[in-house]
N, C-alpha and C positions, 0 to 999 in steps of 0.2 A: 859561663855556659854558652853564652849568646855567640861567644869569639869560635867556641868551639865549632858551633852551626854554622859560621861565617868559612871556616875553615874547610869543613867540609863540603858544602857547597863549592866550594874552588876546586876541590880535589875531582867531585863525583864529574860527568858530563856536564857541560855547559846544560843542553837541551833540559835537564831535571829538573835543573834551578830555576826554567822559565816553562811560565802555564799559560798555556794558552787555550782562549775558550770559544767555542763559534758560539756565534749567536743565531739565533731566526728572525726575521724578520715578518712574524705573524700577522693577522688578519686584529685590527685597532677595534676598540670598543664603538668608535663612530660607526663602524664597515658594519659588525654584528648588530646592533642597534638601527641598521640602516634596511638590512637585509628582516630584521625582525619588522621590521614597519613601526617602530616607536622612539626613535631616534629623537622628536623633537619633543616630544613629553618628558624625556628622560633629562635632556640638556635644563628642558624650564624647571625640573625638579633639581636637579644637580648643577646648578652654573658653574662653569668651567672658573677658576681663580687662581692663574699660573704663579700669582705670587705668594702665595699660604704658605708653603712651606720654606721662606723665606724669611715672614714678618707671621710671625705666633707668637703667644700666650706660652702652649703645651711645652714639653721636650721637646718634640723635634715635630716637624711636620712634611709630610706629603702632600699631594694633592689629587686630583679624579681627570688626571689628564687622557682622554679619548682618543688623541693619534698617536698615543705612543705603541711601538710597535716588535724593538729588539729585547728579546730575552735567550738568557741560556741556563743551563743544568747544572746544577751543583746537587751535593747529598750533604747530609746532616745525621750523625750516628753510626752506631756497630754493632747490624749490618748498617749500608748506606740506604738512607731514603730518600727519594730525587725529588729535587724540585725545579721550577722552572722561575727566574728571578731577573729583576730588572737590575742589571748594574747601573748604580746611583750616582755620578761625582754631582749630586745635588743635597744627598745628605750621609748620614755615617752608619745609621745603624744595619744590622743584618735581622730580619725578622721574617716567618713565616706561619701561615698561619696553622694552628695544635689540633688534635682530635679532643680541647677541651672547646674550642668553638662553636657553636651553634647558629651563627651569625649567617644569612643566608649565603651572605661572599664566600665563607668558608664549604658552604657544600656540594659547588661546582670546583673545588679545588684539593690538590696534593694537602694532607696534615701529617703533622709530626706525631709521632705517637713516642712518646718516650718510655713507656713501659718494654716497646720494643730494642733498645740500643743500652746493649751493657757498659757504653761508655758516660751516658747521660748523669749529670746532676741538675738538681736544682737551683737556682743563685739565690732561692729568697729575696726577691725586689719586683715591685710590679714595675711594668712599664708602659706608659700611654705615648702614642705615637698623634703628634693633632693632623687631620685634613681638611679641604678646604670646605669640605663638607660634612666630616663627624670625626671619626676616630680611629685609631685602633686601641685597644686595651690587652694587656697577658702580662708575661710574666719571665722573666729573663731566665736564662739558663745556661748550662755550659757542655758542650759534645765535639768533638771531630765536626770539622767540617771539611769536607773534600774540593778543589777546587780545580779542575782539571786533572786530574790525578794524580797532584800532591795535596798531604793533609794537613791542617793546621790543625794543630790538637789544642783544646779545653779554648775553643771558641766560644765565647759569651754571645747572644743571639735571644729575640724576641719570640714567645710560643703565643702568638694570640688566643685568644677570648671571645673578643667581641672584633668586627669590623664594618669600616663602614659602605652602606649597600652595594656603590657605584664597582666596588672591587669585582663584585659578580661578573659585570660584565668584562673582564678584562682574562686576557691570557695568563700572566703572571701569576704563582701560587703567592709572590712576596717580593723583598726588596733586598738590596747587599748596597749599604752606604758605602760610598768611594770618596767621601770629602773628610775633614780632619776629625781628630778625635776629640776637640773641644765642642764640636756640634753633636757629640752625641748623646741621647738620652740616657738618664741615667748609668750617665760615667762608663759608658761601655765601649771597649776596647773597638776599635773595627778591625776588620779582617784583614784590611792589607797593612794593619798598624802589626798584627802578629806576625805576616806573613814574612816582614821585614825585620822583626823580632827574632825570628824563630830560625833564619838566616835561611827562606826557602826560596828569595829569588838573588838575583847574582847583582840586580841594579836594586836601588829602592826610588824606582818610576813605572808606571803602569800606560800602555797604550790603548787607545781605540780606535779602529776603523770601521765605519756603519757605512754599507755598501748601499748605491739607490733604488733600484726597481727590485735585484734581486733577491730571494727570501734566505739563498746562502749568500755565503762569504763572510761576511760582519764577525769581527772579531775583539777581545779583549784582548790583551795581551800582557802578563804580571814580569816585571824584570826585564822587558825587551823591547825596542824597536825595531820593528822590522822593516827592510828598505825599501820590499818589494809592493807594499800598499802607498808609496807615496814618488812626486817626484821633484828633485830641485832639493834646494836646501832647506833645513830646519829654522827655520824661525823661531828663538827660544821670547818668551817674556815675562819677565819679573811679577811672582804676584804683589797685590797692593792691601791683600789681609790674608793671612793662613787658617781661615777657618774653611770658606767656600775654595771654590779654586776662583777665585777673583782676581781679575785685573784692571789696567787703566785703558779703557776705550778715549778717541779722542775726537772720534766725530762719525757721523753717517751720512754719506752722499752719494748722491745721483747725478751724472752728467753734469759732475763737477761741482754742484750746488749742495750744499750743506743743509739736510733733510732733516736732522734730528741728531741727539746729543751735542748740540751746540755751546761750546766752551769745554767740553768734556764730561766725563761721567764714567763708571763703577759697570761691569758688565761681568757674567759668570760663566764658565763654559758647562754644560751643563749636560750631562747624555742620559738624564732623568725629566727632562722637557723637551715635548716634540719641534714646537716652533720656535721661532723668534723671537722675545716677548721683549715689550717695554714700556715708557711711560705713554699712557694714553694720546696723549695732541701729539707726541712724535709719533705713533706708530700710526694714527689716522693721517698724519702728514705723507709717510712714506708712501700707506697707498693709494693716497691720492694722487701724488707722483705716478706712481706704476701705474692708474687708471683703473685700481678698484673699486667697489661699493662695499661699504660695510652694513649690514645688516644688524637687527637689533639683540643678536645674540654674540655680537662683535666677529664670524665670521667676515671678511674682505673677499666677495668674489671677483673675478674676472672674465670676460671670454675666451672660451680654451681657443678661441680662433688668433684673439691677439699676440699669445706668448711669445710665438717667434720674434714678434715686434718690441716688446718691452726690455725698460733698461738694465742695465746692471745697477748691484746696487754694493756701495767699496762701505767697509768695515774698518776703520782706521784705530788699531790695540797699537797702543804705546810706538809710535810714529812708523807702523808697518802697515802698509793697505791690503785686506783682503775682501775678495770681491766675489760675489754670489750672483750667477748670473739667474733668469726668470724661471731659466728650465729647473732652476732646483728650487726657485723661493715659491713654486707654486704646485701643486698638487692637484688630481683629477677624481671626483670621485660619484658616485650614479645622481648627484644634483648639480654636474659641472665643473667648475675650476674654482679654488679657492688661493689666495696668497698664505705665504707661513710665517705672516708677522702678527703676533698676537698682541691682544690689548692687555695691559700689565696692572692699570686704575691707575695709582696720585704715583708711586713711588717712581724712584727716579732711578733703582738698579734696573741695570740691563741681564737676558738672561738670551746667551745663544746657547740654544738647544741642538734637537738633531736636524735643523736646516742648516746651520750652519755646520756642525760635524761632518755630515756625509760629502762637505765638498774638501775638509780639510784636516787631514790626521792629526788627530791628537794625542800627546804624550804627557803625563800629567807626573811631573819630577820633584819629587819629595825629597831629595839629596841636596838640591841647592833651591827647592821653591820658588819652579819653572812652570809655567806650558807650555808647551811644544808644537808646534804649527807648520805643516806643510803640505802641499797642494796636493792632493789624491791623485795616484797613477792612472 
């Protein structure tokens, strides 16, 4: 059957077989929280913990990350019902949240109503999703999912319950995993594992481009790279476990000096984390380097006056340097400048997020279990 769909894909138009999705680049939970005037009550109540959904207990985990910012639209059912979703290469499942929710996150947000979609079953399985600050809880099930407009059909996906608070404040109705199908809770299929199943893209590797200031552009991209988001050669690298999209970082330095991951170290590409994140004495190393302050909420400011002055900072994966100049490691927001290298606590994986992504296209290659790397046009 599968050869059949492989077949067919060949035949129809290239463009069918590849989905591509814009993103937004919306207004961060920090910005809404900042603008409500309770920004720093909410942080003491919710501490930010970039690595939770990394080292858990539950199924799978997420976390209440505040600057993250790109989502896009997909539907789920028949008719389709839209939602707005953060694509994940940080975890696998696809989840949003049900009209059986009650949970306050859920009533500033898009629900699934499955009474409404003649294609919808039930899977019978609950599913809890951990965060770094409570949960999600529902109950798995299986419908159409549309994804650009092509469908996967009898996609498995979480219909929440319960969730937890921080989600309120955020854009996103929910989440679409982009990492492998061993991370995901309760044995559930991911989406781009059907998508490649189901012979609806013509590659089986998925790209991303996350554009910087502006709110268009940023894209997904299922089954294609595109040439016109990058420039120079691709730099592929080997991953060094198939569950994350992980690889072999080999050091981080400044103006030549070796700043942090010293001997080497495990790092993730991640476009489900907005910063930089790593182990705590290197990532206070870094901006002490750069001439931050860290404040007690691990925040690292700067002066917007210095930037033009500050260094670059090289990212050395599997003996390729890539290097992130100030203009992008640092961000401006109505309490000033802060850097995007986050505090990670004791562990010792690294996680580039979307400071690193938005200087560097990424293609994430499940045919030969690649990343793909190259300098944004």
């Amino acid at each position: 059957m599968m050869n059949w769909a492989v077949l067919l894909c060949a035949l129809v138009a290239l463009s069918e077989c590849n989905v591509k999705i814009s993103l937004i680049k919306g207004k961060t939970a920090r910005e809404t929280l900042m603008e409500k005037g309770i920004w720093e009550e909410t942080r003491l109540k919710f501490p930010y913990k970039p690595m939770a959904k990394f080292y858990q207990n539950g199924d799978e985990a997420m976390t209440n990350d505040a600057d993250l910012s790109y989502y896009g639209v997909i539907s789920i059912g028949t008719p389709p019902q839209s939602f707005n979703v953060i694509f994940d290469t940080g975890s696998s499942n696809l989840w949003v949240p049900s009209v059986y929710c009650s949970s306050q996150a859920c009533q500033n947000h898009a629900k699934f109503n499955p009474a409404q979609s003649s294609t919808f079953t039930w899977a019978n399985k609950p599913v809890s999703i951990q965060y770094g600050t409570g949960s999600m809880t529902g109950r798995l099930a299986y419908d159409t999912v549309s994804v650009g407009g092509i469908s996967v059909t009898q996609q498995i996906f979480g219909a929440s319950q319960t969730e937890a608070p921080f989600m309120a404040n955020m854009v996103a109705d929910g989440i679409l995993g982009l990492a492998f199908p061993n991370l995901a809770a309760s044995g559930a299929t991911p989406v781009f594992d059907n998508m490649m199943s189901q012979g609806l893209v013509s590659q089986n590797l998925f790209s991303v481009y996350l554009s910087g200031n502006s709110a268009q552009g940023s894209v997904v991209s299922f089954g294609d790279i595109e040439s016109n988001y990058y420039t120079g050669q691709i730099t592929w690298i080997p991953l060094s476990s198939e569950t994350y999209w992980q690889i072999n970082m080999d050091s981080v330095t400044i103006n030549g000096n070796t700043v942090a991951c010293n001997g080497g170290c495990q790092a993730i590409i991640d476009t489900g984390t907005s910063q930089i994140v790593g182990p705590t004495t290197d990532i206070n190393n870094m901006n002490s380097w750069v001439g931050a302050t860290t404040d007690q909420y691990g925040d690292a400011t700067v002066n917007c006056n210095n930037i033009p002055n500050m260094p670059e900072v090289t990212f050395t994966l599997n003996g390729n340097a890539f290097t992130i100049p100030a203009s992008a490691y640092t961000s401006q927001n109505s309490n000033g400048c802060m850097t995007g290298f986050g505090n990670g606590g004791t562990q010792q994986l690294w996680i580039l997020g979307d400071v690193f992504i938005r200087q560097y296209y990424a293609i994430f290659d499940r045919q030969n279990n690649n990343v793909g790397l190259a300098q944004i046009a």
